[in-house]
C-alpha positions in Angstrom: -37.2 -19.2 44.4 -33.4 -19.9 43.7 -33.7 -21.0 40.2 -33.3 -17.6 38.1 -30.4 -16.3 40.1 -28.9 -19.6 39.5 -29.5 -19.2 36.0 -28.2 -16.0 35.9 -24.8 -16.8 38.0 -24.7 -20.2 35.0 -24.7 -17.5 32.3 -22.3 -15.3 33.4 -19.7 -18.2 33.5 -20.6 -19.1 30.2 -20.8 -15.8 28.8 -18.1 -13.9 31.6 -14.8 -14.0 29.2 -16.6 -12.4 26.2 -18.2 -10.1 28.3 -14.6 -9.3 29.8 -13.3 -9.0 26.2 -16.1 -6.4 25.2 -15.5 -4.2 28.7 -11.9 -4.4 28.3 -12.8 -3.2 24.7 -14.7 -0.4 25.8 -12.0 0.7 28.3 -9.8 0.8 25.3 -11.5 2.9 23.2 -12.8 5.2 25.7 -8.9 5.6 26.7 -8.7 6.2 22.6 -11.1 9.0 22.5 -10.0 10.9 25.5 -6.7 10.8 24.2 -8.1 11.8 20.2 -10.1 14.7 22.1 -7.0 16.0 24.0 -5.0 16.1 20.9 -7.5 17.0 18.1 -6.4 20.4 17.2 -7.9 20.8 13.7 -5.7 24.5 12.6 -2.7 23.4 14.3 -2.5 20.4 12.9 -3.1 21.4 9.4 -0.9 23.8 9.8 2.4 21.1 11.2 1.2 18.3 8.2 1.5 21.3 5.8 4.6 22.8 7.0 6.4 19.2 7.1 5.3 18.5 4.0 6.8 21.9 2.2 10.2 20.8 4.3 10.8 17.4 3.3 9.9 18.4 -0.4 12.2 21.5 -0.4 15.1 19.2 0.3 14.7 18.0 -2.7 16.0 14.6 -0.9 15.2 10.8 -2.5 11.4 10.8 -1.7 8.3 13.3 -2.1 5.9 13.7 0.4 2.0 14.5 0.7 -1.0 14.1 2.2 -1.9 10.4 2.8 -4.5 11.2 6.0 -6.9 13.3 6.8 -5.0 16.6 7.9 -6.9 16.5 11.0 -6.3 13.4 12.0 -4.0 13.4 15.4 -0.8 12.4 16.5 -2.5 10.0 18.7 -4.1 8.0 16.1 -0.9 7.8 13.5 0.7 6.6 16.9 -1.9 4.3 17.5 -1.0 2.4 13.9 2.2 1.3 15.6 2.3 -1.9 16.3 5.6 -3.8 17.1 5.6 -4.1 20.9 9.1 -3.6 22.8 7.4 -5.2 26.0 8.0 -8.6 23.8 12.1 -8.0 23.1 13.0 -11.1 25.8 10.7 -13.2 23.4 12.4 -11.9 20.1 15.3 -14.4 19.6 14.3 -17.1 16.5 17.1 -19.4 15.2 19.8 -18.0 12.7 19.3 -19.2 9.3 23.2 -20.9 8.9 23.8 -22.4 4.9 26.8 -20.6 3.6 24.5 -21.0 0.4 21.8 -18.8 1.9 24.7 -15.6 1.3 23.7 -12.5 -1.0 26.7 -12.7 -3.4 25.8 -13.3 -6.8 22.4 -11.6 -6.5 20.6 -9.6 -8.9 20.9 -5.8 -9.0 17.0 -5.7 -8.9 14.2 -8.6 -7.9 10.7 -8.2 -7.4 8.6 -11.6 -5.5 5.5 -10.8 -7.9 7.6 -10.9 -11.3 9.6 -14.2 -10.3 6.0 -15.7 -8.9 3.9 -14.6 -11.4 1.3 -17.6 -10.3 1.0 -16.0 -6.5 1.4 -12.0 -7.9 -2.7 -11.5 -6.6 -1.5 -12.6 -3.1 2.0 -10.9 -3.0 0.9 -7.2 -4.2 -2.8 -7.6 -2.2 -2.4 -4.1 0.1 -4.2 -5.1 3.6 -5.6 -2.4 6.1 -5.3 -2.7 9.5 -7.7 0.2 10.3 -6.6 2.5 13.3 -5.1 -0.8 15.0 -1.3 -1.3 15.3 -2.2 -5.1 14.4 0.6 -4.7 11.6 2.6 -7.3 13.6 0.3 -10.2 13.1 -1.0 -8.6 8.9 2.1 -8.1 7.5 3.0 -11.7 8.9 0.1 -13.3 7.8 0.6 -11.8 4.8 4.2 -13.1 4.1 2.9 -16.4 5.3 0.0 -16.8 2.9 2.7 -15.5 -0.1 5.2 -17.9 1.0 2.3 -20.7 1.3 1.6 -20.1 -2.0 5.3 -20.3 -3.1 6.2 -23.4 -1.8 2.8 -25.1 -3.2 4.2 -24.0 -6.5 0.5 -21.8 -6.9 -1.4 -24.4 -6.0 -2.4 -23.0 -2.4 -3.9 -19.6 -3.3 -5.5 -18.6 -0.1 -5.2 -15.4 2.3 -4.6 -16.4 5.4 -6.1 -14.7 8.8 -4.8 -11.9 10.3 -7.4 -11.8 12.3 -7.0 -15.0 13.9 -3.2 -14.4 13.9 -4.1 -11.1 16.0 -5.7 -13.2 18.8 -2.2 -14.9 19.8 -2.2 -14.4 23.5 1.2 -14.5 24.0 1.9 -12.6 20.7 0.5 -9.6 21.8 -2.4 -7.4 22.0 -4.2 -7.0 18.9 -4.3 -3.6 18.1 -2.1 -2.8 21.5 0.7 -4.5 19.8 2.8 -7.6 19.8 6.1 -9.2 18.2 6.3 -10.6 15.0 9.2 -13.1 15.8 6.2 -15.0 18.2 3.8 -14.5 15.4 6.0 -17.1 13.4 6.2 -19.2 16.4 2.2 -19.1 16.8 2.3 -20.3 13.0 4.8 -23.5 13.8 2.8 -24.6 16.8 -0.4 -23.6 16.8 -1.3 -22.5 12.9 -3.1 -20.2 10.9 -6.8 -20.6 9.4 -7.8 -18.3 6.5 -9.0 -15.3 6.0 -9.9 -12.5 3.9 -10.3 -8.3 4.5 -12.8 -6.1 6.5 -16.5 -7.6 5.2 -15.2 -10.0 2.6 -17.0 -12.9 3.5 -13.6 -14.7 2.7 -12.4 -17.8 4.6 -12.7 -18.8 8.1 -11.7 -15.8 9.8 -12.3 -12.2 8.0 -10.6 -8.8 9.4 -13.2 -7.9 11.7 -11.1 -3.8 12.0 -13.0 -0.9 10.1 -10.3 0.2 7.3 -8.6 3.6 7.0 -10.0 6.0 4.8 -7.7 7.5 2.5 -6.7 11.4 2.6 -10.2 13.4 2.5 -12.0 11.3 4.7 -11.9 10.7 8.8 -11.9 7.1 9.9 -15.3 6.5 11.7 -16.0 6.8 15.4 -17.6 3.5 16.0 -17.1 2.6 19.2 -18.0 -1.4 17.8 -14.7 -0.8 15.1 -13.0 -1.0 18.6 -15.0 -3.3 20.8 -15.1 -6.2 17.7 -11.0 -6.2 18.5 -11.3 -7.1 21.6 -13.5 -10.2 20.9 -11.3 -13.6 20.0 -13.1 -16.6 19.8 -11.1 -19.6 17.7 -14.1 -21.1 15.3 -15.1 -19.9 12.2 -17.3 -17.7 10.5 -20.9 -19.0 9.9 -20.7 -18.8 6.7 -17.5 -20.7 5.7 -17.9 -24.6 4.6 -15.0 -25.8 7.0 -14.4 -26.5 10.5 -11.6 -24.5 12.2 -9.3 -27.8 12.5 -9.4 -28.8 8.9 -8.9 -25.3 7.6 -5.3 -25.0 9.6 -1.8 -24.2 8.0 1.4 -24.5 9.3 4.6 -23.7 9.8 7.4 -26.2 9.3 10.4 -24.0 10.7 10.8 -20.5 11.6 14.5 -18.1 11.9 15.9 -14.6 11.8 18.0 -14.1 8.8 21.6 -12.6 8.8 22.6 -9.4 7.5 24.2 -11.5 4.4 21.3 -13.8 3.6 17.8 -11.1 3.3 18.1 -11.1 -0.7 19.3 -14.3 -1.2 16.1 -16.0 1.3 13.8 -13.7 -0.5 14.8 -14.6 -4.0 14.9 -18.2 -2.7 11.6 -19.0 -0.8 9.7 -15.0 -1.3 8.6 -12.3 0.9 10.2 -11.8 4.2 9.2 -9.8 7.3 10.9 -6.4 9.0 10.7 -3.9 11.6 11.0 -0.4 10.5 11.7 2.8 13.6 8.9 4.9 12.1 9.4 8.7 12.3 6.8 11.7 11.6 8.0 12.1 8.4 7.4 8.4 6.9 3.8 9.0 7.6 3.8 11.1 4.6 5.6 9.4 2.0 4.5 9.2 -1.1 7.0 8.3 -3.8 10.4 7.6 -4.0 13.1 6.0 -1.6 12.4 7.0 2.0 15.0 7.8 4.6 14.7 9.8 7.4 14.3 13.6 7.5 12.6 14.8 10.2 10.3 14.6 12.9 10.3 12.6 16.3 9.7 8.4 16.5 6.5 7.4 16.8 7.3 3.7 17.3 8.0 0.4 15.4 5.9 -0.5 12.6 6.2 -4.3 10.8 6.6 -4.4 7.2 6.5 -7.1 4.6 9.5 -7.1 2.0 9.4 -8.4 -1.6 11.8 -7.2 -3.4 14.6 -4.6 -3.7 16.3 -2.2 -6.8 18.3 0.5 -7.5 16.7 4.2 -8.9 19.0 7.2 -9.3 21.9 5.6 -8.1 20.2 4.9 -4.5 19.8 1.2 -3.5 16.5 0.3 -1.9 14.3 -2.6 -0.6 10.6 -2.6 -2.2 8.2 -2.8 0.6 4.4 -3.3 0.9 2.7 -1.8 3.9 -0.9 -2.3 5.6 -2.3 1.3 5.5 -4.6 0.5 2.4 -3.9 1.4 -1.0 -4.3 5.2 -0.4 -1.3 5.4 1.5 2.3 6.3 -0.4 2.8 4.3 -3.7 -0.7 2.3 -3.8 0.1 0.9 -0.9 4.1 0.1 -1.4 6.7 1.8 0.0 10.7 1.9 -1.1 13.0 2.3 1.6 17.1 2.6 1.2 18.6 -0.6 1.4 22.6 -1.0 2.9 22.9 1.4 5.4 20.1 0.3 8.0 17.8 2.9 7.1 15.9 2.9 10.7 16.3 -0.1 12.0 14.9 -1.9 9.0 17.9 -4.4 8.8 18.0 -5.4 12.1 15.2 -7.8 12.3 14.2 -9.7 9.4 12.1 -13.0 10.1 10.5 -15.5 7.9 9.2 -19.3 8.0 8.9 -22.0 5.7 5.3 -23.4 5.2 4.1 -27.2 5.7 2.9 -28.0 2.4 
């Protein structure tokens, strides 16, 4: 008479964290559609992308702007893309990078990572999507990490690695709630990174399990598992993929924040760095050019990857590749002005050298 509640008590400790993961899941998303409801206003917000558009472009400023969403899309979801979590700021602190040979004198007036590594170009310029998640923190890491992987192999390591199994750091962040890029590195040194390719690739151990962002014309699906698959973190791999978890792990040998006098001169020495950018209404619709800031209120911090910098018109910048897919500003890449601390975006620069 006892035996099937037994059995049913025995499967919900086996089962009772993913079901915890999928309710906390739902909780999420149904706070997410509330809050899309309350601020889906299809004429007004046509109305405010159109009008910031036709301002930024009639100040005839560094940078054009357009449509890179759907106009409808709300202030809620382009919020929701952010990422960098200022809960974690007591965790941010990585060790300084110190050699007075690591300075930026005697650097080149331009430098791109995918011309001086032609051999690890496919990796460097790949544009990943994080899909209406702010899980930039842990993609645009694992995305410097697999580049500078690569690098330090000398091309012999060619291999995405997973932002989605980066993403599942629980003392990171959140997944799509957020997290800190500075721990990110410190997940890599101690704990490792398995691989991992995009949204339904197939690729690696761990694929991006987070439905992409359609470009402008087209609304992101509501697909209620889109949400509840990110709340789901289980460490194996893919069913699929030849290799156990364990053997298909990469790591990181050191980790450190880099001074304001040693960005160029670590990129052009060991590749692709990451930053933190302050991201403001009016970066949401940049399409071409050098960005700085125009208008419109904070939305909150975003983490970039940087690969390069350059001069155009007079105006230095740092070439940037973002994690909005390829529909968003220049295929993907971004340039940003470089020297005067264009939001934020010299403040925190962090990087790691891979195990190889």
């Amino acid at each position: 008479m006892i035996v099937l509640p037994t059995l049913v008590f025995l499967a919900y400790l086996v089962t009772g964290r993913q079901i915890n993961s999928i309710a906390n899941a739902k909780q999420t998303y149904d706070t997410r559609k509330l809050n899309y409801k309350a601020e889906f206003a299809p004429i007004e917000d046509q109305l405010n992308h159109t009008m910031m558009i036709d301002y930024i472009n009639n100040l005839n400023t560094s940078w054009k702007a357009g449509y890179n969403f759907h106009p409808n899309i709300s202030k809620y979801e382009l919020k929701s893309l952010m990422g960098v979590n200022p809960d974690y700021r007591r965790h941010l602190q990585l060790p300084k990078q110190h050699s007075i040979l690591s300075t930026n004198s005697t650097m080149p007036a331009e430098f791109d990572s995918c011309q001086a590594w032609p051999e690890c170009q496919e990796l460097i310029s790949m544009i990943h999507d994080t899909g209406l998640c702010g899980s930039d923190w842990a993609v645009a890491t694992a995305s410097a990490f697999s580049d500078r992987l690569c690098i330090a192999s000398k091309g012999t390591i060619v291999r995405n690695l997973s932002a989605e199994d980066l993403s599942c750091c629980h003392f990171c962040g959140h997944k799509c709630e957020g997290g800190s890029p500075e721990l990110a590195w410190r997940y890599l040194m101690t704990d490792g990174i398995v691989t991992g390719g995009s949204y339904q690739s197939k690729e690696g151990c761990k694929p991006y399990t987070i439905y992409p962002i359609r470009g402008y014309g087209q609304l992101p699906p509501q697909n209620i598992m889109g949400y509840m698959s990110a709340g789901i973190c289980e460490r194996k791999c893919q069913e699929e993929y030849a290799k156990d978890l364990l053997s298909d792990l990469y790591y990181a040998e050191c980790i450190y924040s880099l001074r304001r006098n040693t960005h160029m001169r670590d990129i052009y020495n060991n590749g692709p760095v990451i930053a933190t950018v302050k991201v403001y209404e009016d970066f949401m619709y940049y399409r071409s050019g050098i960005y700085q800031y125009t208008t419109g209120e904070q939305l909150g911090g975003h983490a970039v990857k940087i690969i390069g910098w350059g001069v155009e018109n007079g105006v230095k910048y740092w070439l940037c590749v973002n994690s909005w897919g390829s529909s968003w500003g220049e295929n993907g890449f971004f340039k940003i002005k470089r020297g005067n601390n264009e939001c934020g975006i010299e403040e925190r620069f962090n990087a790691g050298i891979p195990k190889v």
